[in-house]
C-alpha positions in Angstrom: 0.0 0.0 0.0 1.6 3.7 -1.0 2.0 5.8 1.6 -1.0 8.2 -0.4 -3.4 5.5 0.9 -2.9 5.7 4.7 -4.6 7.0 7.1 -3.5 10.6 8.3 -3.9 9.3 11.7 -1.5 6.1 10.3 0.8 8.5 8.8 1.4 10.5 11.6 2.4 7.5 14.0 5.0 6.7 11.4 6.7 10.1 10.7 6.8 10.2 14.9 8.5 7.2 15.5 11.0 8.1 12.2 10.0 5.3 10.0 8.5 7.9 7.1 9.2 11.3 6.5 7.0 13.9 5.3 9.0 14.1 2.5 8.4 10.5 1.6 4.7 11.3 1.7 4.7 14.1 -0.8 6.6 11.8 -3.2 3.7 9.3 -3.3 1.1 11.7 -3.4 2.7 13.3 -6.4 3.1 10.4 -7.9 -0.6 9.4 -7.6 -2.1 13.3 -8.8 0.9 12.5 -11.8 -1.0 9.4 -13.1 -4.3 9.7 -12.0 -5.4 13.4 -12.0 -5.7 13.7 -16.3 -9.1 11.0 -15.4 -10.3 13.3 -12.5 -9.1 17.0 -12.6 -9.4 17.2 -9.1 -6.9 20.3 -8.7 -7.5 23.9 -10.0 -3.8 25.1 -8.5 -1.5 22.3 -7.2 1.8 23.7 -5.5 5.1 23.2 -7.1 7.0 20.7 -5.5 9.7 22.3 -5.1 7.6 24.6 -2.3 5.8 21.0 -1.3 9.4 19.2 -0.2 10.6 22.8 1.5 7.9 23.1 3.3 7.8 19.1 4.4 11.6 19.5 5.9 11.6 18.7 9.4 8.1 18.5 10.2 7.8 16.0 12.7 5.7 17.9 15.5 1.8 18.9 15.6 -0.8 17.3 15.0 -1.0 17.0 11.2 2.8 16.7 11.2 3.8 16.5 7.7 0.5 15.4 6.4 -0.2 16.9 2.7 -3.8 18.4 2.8 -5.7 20.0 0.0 -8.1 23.2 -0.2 -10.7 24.2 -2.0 -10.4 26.7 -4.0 -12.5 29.1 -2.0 -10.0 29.7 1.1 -7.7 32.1 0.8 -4.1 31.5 1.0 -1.6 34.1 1.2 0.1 34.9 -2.0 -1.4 31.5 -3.6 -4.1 30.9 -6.8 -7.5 31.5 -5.0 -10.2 31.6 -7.7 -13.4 29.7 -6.3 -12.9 27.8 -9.9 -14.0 31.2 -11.8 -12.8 33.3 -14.9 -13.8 36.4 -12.6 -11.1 35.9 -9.9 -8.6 34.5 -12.6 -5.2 35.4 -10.9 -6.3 36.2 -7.8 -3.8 35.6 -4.9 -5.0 36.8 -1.7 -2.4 38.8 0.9 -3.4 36.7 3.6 -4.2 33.5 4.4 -7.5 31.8 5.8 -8.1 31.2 9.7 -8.2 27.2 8.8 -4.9 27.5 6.7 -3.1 29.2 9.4 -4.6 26.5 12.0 -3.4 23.7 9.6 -0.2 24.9 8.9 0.6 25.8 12.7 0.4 22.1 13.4 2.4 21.0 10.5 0.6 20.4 7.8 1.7 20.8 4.2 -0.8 22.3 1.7 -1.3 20.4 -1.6 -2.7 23.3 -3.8 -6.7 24.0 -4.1 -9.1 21.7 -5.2 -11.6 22.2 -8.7 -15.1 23.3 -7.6 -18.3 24.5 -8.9 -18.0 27.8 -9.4 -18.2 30.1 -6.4 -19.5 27.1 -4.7 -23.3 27.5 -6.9 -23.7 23.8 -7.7 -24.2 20.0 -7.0 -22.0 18.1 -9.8 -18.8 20.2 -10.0 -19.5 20.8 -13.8 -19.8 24.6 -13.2 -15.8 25.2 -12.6 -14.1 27.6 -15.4 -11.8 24.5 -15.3 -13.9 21.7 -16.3 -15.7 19.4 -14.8 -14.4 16.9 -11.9 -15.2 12.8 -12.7 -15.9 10.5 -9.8 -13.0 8.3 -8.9 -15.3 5.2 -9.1 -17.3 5.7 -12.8 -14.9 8.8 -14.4 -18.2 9.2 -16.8 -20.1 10.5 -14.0 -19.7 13.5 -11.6 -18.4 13.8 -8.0 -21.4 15.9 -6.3 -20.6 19.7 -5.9 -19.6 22.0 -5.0 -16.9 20.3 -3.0 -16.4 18.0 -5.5 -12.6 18.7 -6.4 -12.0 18.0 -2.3 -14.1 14.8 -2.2 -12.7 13.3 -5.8 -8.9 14.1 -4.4 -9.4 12.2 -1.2 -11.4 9.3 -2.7 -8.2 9.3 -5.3 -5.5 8.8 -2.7 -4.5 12.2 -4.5 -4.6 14.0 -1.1 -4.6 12.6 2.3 -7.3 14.8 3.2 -8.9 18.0 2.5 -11.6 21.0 3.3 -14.3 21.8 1.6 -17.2 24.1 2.5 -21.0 23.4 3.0 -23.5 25.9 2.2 -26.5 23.2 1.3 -24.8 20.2 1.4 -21.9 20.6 -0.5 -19.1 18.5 1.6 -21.4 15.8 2.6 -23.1 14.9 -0.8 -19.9 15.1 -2.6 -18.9 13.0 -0.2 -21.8 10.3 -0.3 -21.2 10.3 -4.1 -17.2 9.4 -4.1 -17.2 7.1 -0.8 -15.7 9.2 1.6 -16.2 10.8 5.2 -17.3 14.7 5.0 -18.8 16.7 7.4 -20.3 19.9 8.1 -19.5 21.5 11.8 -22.0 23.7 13.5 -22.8 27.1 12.4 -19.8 28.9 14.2 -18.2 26.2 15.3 -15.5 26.6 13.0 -13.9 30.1 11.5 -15.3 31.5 8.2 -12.4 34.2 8.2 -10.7 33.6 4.6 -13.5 31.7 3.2 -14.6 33.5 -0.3 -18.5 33.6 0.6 -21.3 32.2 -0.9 -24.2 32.8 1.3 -22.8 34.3 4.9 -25.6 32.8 7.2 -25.1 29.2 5.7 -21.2 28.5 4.5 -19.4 26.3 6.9 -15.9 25.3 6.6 -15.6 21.1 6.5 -13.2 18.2 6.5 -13.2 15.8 4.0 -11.4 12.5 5.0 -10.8 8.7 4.5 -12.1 7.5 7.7 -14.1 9.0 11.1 -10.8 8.7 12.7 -9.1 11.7 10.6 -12.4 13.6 10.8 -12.1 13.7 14.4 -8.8 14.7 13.7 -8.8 17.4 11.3 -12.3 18.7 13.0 -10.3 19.2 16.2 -7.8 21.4 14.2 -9.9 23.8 12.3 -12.4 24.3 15.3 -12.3 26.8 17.6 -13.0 30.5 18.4 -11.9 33.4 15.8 -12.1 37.4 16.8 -11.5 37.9 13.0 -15.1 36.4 12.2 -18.1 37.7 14.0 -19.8 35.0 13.8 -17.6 32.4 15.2 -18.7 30.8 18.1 -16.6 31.7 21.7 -17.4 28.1 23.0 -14.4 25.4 24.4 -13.8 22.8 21.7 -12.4 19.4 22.6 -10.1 16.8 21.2 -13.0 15.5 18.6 -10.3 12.3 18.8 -11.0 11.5 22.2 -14.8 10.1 21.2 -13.5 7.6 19.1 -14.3 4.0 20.2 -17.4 5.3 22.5 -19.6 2.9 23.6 -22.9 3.8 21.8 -25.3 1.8 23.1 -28.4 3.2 24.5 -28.1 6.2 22.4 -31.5 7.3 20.5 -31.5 7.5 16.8 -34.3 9.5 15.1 -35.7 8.7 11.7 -37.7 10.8 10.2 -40.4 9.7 7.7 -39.8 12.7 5.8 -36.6 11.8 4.4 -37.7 8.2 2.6 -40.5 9.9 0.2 -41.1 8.8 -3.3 -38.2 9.7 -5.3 -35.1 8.4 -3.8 -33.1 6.0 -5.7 -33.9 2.2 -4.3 -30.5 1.0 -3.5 -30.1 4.1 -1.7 -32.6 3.5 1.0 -32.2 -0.1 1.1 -28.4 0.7 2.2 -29.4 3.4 4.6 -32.4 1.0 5.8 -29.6 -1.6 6.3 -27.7 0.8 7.9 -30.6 2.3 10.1 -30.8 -1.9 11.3 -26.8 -1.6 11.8 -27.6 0.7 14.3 -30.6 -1.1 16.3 -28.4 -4.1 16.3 -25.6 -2.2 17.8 -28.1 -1.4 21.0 -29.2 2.0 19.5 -32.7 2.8 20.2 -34.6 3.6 16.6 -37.2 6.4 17.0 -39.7 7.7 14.4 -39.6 11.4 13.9 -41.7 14.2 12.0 -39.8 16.8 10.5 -43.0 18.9 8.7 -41.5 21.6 7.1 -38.6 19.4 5.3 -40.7 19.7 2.2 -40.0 23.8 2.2 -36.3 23.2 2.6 -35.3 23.4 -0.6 -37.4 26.6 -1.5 -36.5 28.1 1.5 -32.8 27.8 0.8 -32.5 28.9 -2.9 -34.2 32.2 -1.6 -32.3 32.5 1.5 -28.9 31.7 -0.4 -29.5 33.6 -3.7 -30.0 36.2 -2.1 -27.1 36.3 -0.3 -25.3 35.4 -3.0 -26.2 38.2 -4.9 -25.4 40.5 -2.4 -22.0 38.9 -1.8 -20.8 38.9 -5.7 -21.7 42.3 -6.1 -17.8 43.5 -5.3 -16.6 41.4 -8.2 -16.7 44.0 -10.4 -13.3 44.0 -12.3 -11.8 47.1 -10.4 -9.3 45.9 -7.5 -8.9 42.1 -8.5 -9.4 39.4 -10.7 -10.5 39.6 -14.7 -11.3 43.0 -15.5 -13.1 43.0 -19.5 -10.8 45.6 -22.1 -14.2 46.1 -24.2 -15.7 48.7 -21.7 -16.1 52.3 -22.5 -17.3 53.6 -19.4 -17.4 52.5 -15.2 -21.1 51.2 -15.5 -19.8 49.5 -18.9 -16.8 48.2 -17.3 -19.3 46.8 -14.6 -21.1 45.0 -17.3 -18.9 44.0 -19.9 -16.5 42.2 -17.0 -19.2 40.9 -15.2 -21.0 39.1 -18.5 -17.3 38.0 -19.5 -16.5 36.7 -16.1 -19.3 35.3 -14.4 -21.1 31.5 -15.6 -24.2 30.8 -16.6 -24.9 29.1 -12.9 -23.3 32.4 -11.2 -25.8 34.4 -13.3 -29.0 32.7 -12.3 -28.1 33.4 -8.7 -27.1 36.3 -9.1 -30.3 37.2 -11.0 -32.5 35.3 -8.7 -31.1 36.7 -5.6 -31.3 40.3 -7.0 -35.0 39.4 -7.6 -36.3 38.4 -4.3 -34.6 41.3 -2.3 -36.0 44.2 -4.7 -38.6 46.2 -3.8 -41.7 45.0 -3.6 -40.8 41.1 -3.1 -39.0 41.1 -0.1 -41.6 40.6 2.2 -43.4 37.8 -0.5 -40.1 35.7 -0.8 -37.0 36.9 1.1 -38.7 37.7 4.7 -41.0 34.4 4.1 -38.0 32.4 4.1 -36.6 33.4 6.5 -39.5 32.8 8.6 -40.0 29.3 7.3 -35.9 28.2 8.3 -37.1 29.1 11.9 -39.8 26.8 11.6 -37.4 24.2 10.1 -35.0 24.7 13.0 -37.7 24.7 15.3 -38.4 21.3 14.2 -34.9 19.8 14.9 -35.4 21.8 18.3 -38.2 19.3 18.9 -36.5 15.8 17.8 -33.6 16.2 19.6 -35.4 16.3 22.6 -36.6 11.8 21.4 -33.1 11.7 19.9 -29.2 11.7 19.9 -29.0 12.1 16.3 -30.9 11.7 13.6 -30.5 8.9 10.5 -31.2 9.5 6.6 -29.9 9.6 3.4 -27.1 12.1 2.1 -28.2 12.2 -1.2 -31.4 11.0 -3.0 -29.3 9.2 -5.6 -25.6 8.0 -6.3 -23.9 9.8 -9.0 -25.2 10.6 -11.9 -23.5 10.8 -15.4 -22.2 14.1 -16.1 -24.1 16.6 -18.4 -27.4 14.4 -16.9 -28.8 17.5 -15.6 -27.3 20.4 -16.3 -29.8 21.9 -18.6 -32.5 21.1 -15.7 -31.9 23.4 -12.8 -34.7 22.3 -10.9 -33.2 18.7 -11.2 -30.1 20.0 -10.0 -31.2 21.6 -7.0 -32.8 18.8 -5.6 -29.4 16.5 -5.3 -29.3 19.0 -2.1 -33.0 17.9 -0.7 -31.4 15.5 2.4 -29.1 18.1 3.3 -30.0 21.1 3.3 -31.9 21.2 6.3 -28.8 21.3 8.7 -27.1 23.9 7.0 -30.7 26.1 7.4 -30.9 24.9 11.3 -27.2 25.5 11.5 -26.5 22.0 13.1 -23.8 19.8 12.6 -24.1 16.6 10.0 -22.0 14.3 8.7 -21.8 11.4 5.5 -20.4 8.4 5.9 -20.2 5.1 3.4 -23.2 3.0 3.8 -22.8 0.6 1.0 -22.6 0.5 -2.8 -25.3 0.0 -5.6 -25.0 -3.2 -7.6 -23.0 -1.4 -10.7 -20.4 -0.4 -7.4 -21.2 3.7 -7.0 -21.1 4.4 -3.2 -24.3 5.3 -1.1 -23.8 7.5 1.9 -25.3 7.6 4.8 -26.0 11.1 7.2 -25.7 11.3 11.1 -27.1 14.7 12.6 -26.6 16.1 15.8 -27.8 19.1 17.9 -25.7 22.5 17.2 -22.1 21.9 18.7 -23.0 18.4 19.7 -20.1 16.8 17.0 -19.3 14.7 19.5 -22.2 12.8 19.0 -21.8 12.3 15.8 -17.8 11.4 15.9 -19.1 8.3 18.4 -22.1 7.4 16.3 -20.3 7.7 12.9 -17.1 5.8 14.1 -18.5 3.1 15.9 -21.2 2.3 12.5 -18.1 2.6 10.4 -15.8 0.5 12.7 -19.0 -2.4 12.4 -20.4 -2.3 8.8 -16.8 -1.7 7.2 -18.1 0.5 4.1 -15.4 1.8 3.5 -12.9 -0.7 2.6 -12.8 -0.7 -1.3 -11.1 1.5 -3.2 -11.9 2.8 -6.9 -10.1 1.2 -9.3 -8.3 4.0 -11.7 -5.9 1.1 -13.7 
């Protein structure tokens, strides 16, 4: 087994007790994103290795120590590529560097380069990128899930050990149902948005993507913690996510909401998390039903709530202080224009459009304030089933992956590969996917674990000990 396949976790022990270096590491990593990456495109920017081995020298300390990870390519990193996978931000390098980078870097980890998303984070395929679309390790005719996809494909790959992604409506976990990996999205302030190129302010979170539970823990307990550079960052004690691993769950209380097994989901995909959901009962976990009523708004509710935050968050891409600027303007209102038609995708458009829509005069208080309304009813309803339940079972995603171009000219389509998780991100609690399984032609199925806001340690012991018994995630894709 190449060192690229490890375990961080595995990895670590080794380079501490002098039997690897970090060095060593890089080489097979390289090696992998050298013959592999041409069938995936998982990297928009990869690092040169000259910088790679320089910065590997020596590290032996922390708790990433030498381990190569790999961002998307919406966290800034000083004086490196940071383009959110868009023409508009083409040679963008940002003077600073994300609160999460910083955090990785203090305890020794070395940073790949940043991984190929949708563009600005606006989809669910990673087919929206200004650098082409990312393939799923396991069927390289079909897509990863979005917008994390670059993240979730490099990790599934053995191109990266691990990575981060960012979550606004599902977009580490169902990237990470659809390529057979562990992602998972932290509470809402739980981890530090400072450096993270925003999509929708009230819903991004910042989110490992990782092999195993183990190195979730792991990486979670880095990137956690309080941030006086981002006002929404929660001033709460974080603890060693690591610690929970191996927790006896027995006599914990599942919830299963009838909700989330409607007409509509794929078959294998509920049979596995149905199997899964038995997994569960068998390990002495008590199975509750649960009614989550206004699930069936979600989806509404968050393309209102996040175009329109989109929309107001693009508007300082303009082509003035950074990134492409168009040389066919005449004027400032046609440089506006011109660089903004040149720069921006048809996906970045509709948002933009949409989100301009429902905060104009006269629709606010019909779509925009409704919304808003309707996410406190949805959080209000979590409020209520944690108080039968630990955490709550369902699917990540309605389907495995699909081929690519299967849906891009149907929006609406689209929008629903989100329907499972996009509830958490609107309740601001923490969820996680992990493998539950594969469909007979051998795409992975994933299953989500929920949890109460800041209750990740819930999740880390539910998630682990399912993983440690079903052993999902043992096969690897096969990419010749």
């Amino acid at each position: 087994m190449g060192l690229n396949q490890r375990t961080a976790l595995d990895l670590i022990e080794s380079v501490k007790r002098g039997k690897i270096n970090s060095s060593d590491i890089i080489k097979d990593v390289l090696k992998r994103i050298k013959d592999v990456d041409s069938k995936i495109n998982a990297f928009a920017h990869l690092n040169s290795a000259e910088d790679l081995f320089k910065n590997a020298e020596g590290k032996k300390s922390g708790r990433l120590a030498g381990i190569p990870v790999a961002l998307k390519d919406n966290l800034c990193e000083n004086d490196r590529l940071t383009t959110c996978s868009s023409k508009i931000l083409s040679g963008f390098k940002p003077p600073y560097s994300a609160t999460v980078v910083k955090k990785l870097e203090d305890e020794g980890a070395i940073i790949l380069g940043k991984t190929n998303m949708d563009e600005f984070a606006f989809g669910s395929s990673c087919e929206t990128s200004c650098y082409g679309t990312t393939r799923n390790p396991w069927d390289t005719k079909r897509i990863p899930g979005g917008s994390s996809g670059g993240s979730a494909a490099a990790v599934a790959a053995d191109e990266a050990v691990m990575a981060l992604g960012s979550d606004t409506g599902g977009s580490i976990r169902q990237p990470a149902a659809l390529c057979g990996v562990v992602g998972m999205k932290p509470t809402y302030g739980r981890v530090s948005r400072y450096g993270l190129i925003a999509f929708a302010s009230s819903l991004d979170q910042i989110g490992p993507i990782t092999k195993d539970v183990s190195d979730c823990a792991l990486l979670l307990s880095v990137i956690s913690g309080h941030d006086e550079s981002d006002s929404t960052s929660a001033d709460m004690p974080v603890p060693d996510y690591t610690d929970f691993l191996g927790s006896e769950i027995r006599g914990m209380r599942a919830g299963v909401p009838k909700e989330y097994f409607v007409e509509g989901s794929d078959p294998e995909v509920e049979k596995s998390v149905r199997k899964a959901i038995e997994t569960f009962r068998g390990m002495g976990v008590e199975i509750v039903e649960l009614d989550l009523p206004h699930t069936k708004y979600a989806v509404g509710t968050y393309y209102i709530i996040a175009s329109a935050e989109a929309s107001s968050n693009l508007s300082r891409f303009d082509g003035v202080q950074y990134g492409h600027r168009s040389s066919s303007s005449k004027d400032i209102i046609d440089l506006y224009s011109a660089t903004r038609s040149e720069g921006f995708g048809d996906e970045a458009k509709r948002r933009i459009m949409l989100g301009a829509y429902v905060l104009s005069s006269g629709y606010y208080d019909a779509y925009y304030l409704k919304a808003s309304k309707v996410r406190t009813k949805i959080k209000e309803d979590f409020d209520n089933a944690f108080k039968k339940c630990d955490v709550i079972l369902t699917p990540t995603s309605p389907t495995p992956a699909f081929k690519a171009g299967e849906k891009m000219n149907d929006p609406l389509n689209m929008y629903l590969s989100d329907v499972y998780t996009i509830p958490a991100n609107l309740a601001g609690i923490p969820a996680v996917s992990v493998p539950c399984g594969f469909t007979k032609s051998g795409l992975p199925i994933g299953l989500q674990i929920i949890a109460q806001a800041f209750r990740e340690d819930n999740i880390i012991k539910a998630a682990h000990a399912f993983e440690v018994t079903a052993k999902c995630n043992n096969r690897k894709p096969d990419l010749g």
